[in-house]
C-alpha positions as CSV (number, residue, x, y, z in Angstrom):
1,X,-8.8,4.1,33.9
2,X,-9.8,6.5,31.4
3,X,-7.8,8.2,28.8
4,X,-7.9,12.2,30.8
5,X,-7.2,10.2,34.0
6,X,-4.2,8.6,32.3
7,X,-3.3,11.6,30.7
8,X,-3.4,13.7,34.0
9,X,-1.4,10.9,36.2
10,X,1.3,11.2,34.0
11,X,1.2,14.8,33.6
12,X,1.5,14.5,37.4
13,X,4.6,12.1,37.5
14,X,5.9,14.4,35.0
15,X,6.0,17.6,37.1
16,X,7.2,15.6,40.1
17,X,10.5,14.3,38.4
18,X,11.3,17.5,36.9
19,X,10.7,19.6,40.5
20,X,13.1,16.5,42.0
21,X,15.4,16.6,39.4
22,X,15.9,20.3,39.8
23,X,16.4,19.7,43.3
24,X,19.1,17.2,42.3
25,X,21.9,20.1,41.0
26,X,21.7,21.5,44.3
27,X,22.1,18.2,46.2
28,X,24.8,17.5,44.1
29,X,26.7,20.6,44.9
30,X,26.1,19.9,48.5
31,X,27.4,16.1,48.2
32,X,30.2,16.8,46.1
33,X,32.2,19.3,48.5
34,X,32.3,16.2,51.0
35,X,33.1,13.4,48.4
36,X,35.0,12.8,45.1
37,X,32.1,12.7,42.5
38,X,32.7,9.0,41.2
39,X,31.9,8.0,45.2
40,X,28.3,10.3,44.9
41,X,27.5,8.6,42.0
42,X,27.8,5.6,42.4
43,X,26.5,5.6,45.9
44,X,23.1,6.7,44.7
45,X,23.2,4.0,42.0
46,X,23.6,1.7,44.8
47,X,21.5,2.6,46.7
48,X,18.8,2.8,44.0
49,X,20.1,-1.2,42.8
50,X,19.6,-2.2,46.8
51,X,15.4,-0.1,46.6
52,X,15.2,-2.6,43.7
53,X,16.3,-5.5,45.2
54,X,13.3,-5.3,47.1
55,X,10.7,-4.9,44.6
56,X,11.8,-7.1,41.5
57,X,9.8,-9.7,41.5
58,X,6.8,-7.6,41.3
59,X,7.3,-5.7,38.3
60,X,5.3,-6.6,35.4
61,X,4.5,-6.2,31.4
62,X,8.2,-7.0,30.3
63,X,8.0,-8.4,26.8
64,X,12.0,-9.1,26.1
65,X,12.5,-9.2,22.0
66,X,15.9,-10.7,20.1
67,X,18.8,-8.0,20.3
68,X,16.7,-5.7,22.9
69,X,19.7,-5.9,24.8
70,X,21.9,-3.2,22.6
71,X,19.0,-0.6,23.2
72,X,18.8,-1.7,26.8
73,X,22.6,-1.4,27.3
74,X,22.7,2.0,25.1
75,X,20.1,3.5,27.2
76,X,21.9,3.1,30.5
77,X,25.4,3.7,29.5
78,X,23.8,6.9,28.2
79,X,22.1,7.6,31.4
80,X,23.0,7.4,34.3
81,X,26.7,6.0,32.9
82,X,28.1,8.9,30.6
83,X,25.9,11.3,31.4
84,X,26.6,10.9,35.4
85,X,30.1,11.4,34.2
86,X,29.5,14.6,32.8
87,X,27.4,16.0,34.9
88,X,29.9,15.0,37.9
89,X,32.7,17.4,36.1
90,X,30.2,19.5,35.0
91,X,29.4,20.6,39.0
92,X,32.8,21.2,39.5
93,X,33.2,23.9,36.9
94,X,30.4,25.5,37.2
95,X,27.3,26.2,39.1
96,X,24.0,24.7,39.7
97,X,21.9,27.3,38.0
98,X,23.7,27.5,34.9
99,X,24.5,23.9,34.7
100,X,20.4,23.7,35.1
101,X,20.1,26.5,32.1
102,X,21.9,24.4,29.8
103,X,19.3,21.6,30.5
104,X,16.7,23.7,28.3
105,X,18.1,22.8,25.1
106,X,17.3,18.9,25.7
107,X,13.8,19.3,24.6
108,X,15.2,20.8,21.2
109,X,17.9,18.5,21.4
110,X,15.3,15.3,21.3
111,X,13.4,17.1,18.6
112,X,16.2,16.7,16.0
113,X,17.3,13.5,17.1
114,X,13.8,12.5,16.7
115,X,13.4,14.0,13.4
116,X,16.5,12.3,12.0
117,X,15.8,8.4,13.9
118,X,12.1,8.2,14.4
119,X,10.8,10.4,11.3
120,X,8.9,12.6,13.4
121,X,8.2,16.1,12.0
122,X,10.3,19.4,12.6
123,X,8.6,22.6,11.8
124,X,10.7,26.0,10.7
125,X,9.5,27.3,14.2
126,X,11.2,24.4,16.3
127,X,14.1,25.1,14.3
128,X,14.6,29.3,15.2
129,X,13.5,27.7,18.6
130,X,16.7,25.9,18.6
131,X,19.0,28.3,17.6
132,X,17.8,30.7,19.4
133,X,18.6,28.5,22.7
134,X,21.8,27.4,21.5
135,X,22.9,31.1,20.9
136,X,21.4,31.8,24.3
137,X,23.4,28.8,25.9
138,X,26.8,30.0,24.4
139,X,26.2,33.6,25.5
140,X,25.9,32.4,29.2
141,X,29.1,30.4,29.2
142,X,31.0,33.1,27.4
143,X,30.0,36.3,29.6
144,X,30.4,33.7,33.0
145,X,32.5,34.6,35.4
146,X,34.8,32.4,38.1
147,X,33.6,32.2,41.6
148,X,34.4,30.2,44.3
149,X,31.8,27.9,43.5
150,X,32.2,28.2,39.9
151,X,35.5,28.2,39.0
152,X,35.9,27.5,35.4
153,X,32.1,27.7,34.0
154,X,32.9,27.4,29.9
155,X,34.6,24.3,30.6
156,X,31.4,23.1,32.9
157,X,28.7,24.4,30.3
158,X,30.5,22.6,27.9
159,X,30.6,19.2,30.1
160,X,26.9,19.9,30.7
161,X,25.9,20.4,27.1
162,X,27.9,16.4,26.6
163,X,25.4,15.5,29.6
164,X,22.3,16.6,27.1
165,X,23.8,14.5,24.4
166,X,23.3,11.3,26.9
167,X,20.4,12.1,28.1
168,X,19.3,12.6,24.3
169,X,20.2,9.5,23.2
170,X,18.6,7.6,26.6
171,X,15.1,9.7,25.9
172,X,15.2,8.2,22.5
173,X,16.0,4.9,23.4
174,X,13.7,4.7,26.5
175,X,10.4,5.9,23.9
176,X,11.5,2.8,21.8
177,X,11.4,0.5,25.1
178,X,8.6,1.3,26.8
179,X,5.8,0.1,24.5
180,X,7.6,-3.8,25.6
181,X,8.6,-2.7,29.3
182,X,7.3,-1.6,32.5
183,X,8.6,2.1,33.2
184,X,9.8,0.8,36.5
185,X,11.2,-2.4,35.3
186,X,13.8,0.4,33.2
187,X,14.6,2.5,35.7
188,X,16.0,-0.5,37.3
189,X,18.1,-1.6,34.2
190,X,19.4,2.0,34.4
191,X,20.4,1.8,38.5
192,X,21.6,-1.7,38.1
193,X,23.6,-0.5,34.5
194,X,24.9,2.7,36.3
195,X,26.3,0.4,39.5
196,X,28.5,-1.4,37.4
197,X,29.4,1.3,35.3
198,X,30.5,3.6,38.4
199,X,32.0,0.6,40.4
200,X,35.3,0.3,38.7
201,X,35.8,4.5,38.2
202,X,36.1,3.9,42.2
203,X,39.5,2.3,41.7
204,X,40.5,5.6,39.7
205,X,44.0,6.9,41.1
206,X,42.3,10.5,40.4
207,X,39.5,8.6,42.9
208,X,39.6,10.0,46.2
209,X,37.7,7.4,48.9
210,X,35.8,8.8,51.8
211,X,38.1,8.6,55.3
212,X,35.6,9.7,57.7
213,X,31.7,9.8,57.7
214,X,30.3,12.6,56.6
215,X,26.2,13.1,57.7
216,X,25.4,15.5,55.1
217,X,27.4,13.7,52.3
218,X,25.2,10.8,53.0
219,X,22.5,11.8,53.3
220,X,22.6,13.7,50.5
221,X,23.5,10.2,48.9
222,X,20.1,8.7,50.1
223,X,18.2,11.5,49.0
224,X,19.7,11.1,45.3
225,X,19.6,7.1,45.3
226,X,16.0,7.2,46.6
227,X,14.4,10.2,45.6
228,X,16.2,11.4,42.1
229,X,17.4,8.1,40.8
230,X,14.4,6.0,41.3
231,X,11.6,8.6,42.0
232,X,12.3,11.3,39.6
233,X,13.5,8.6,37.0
234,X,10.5,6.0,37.3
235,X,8.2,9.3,37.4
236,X,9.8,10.4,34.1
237,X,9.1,6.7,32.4
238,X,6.2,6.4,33.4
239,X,4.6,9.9,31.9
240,X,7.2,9.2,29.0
241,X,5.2,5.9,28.8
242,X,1.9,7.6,28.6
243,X,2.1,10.7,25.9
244,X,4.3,11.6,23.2
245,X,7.9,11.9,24.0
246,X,8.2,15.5,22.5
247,X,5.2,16.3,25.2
248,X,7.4,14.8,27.8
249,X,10.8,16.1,26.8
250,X,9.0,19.8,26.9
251,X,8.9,19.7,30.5
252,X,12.5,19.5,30.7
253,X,12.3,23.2,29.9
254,X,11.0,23.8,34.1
255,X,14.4,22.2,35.3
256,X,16.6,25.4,34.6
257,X,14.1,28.1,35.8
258,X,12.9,25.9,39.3
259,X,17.0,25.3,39.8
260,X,17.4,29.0,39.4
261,X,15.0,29.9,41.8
262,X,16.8,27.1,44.4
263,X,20.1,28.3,43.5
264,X,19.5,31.6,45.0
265,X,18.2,30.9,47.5
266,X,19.6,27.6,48.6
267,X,23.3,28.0,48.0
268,X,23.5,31.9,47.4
269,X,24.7,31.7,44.0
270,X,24.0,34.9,41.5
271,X,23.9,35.9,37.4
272,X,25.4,38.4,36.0
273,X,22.8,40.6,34.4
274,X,24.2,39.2,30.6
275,X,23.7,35.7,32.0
276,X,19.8,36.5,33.2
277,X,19.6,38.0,29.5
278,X,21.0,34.6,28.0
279,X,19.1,32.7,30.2
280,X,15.9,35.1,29.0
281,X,17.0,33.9,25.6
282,X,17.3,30.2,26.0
283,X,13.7,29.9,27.8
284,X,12.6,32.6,25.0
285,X,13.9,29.6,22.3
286,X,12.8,26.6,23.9
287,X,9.0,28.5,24.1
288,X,9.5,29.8,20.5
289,X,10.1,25.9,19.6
290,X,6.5,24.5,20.9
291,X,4.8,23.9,17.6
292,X,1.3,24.5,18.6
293,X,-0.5,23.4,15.9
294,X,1.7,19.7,16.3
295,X,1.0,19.9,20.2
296,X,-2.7,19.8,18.8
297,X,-2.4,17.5,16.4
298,X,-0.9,15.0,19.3
């Protein structure tokens, strides 16, 4: 395979996760009005672990090194274990399109980490970039206002911007794995990690178990296991696996404006015009923050 073949497969897996992912806040919305959260989660980790079952023995290039097992563990208990958890609550509070706005600042988030635990460079311009989105991320919780879908969308924001910090610290951890490890072989550590995780938070007195079947609550569980947890995550490893992860993190940036655009017309859910222009501002940040001269130096 040449190296512009590579390059475009990956590019391709990358588009694919992010369009799923997007889909993913409005599936989530869907599944949580039938069931508790913790049940939705942990269903589609299951479901994902069972998908696995199948397929184990075929996975390949796993080259297992001496303490591996604290990055491995730190990646999924980053994501899908804590950030699940916060992105759970996060739905609660608030609604799918500005939960999916506050997913532009991982891309600037990964940046810094970078900078600080890999040594890669941080220009002045990704910098404003990231203040400019942070500003615009604060302005759109502070000007939100309670619906009936959104009933307390600070407090969700807030549980959404925790979410990013997880799924900061699993990007970082995932760009130090996959060099040693098949991108699918660690999307399966991550449903296998997040089916233990979730299993326990079942038992939960603040837990409520399903009493009846629900068709559209399960479904919408398939759909996640199958589709977002293994599709959209193995896509996502393997493009990560293939080009620079600041390349990869940057197409984060299409999850808030394609969940917008399902949102609306999915679910019905509307901005105030001072969130549109705080959601103006994030994307303006997150644009103003792609270096070009390092995207060409890459």
């Amino acid at each position: 395979m040449g190296i512009a073949e590579g390059k475009t497969k990956a590019l391709l897996a990358l588009w694919a996760a992010v369009l799923l992912w997007a889909s993913s806040f409005i599936v989530l919305k869907i599944a949580f009005q039938r069931f508790d959260p913790m049940v939705v989660i942990f269903g589609r980790m299951f479901v994902a672990s069972l998908c696995f079952l199948l397929v184990f023995r075929n996975l390949r290039h796993i080259d297992y090194r001496p303490g591996d097992w604290k990055l491995l563990a730190f990646m999924g208990i980053c994501e899908p274990g804590l950030y699940f958890v916060f992105e759970a609550l996060a739905l609660t509070y608030t609604d799918a399109s500005q939960a999916g706005m506050i997913c532009a600042l991982l891309p600037l988030m990964v940046a810094l980490v970078a900078r600080l635990t890999l040594d890669e460079p941080l220009t002045r311009r990704t910098a404003t970039g990231f203040g400019l989105a942070i500003v615009g991320a604060v302005v759109l919780s502070s000007v939100a206002e309670a619906t009936d879908t959104a009933s307390n969308p600070i407090l969700g924001n807030f549980l959404e911007f925790l979410a990013m910090i997880c799924a900061c610290g699993y990007m970082i951890a995932l760009k130090k794995l996959t060099p040693r490890y098949d991108p699918w072989f660690l999307t399966m550590v991550q449903a296998f990690t997040g089916s233990l995780f979730f299993f326990p938070l079942l038992f939960l007195p603040t837990t409520e178990l399903p009493t009846a079947f629900d068709t559209t609550g399960v479904l919408s569980i398939l759909y996640l296991g199958v589709f977002v947890t293994i599709g959209a995550y193995g896509m996502y490893n393997y493009g990560m696996s293939k080009i620079p992860a600041a390349q990869a993190s940057a197409f984060i940036n299409l999850i808030p404006v394609i969940t917008l655009i399902l949102g609306m017309v999915l679910l019905g859910e509307r901005l105030n015009w001072m969130q549109y222009a705080a959601s103006a501002l994030v994307i303006a940040g997150v644009y103003v923050s792609q270096d070009r001269k390092a995207a060409q130096a890459d």
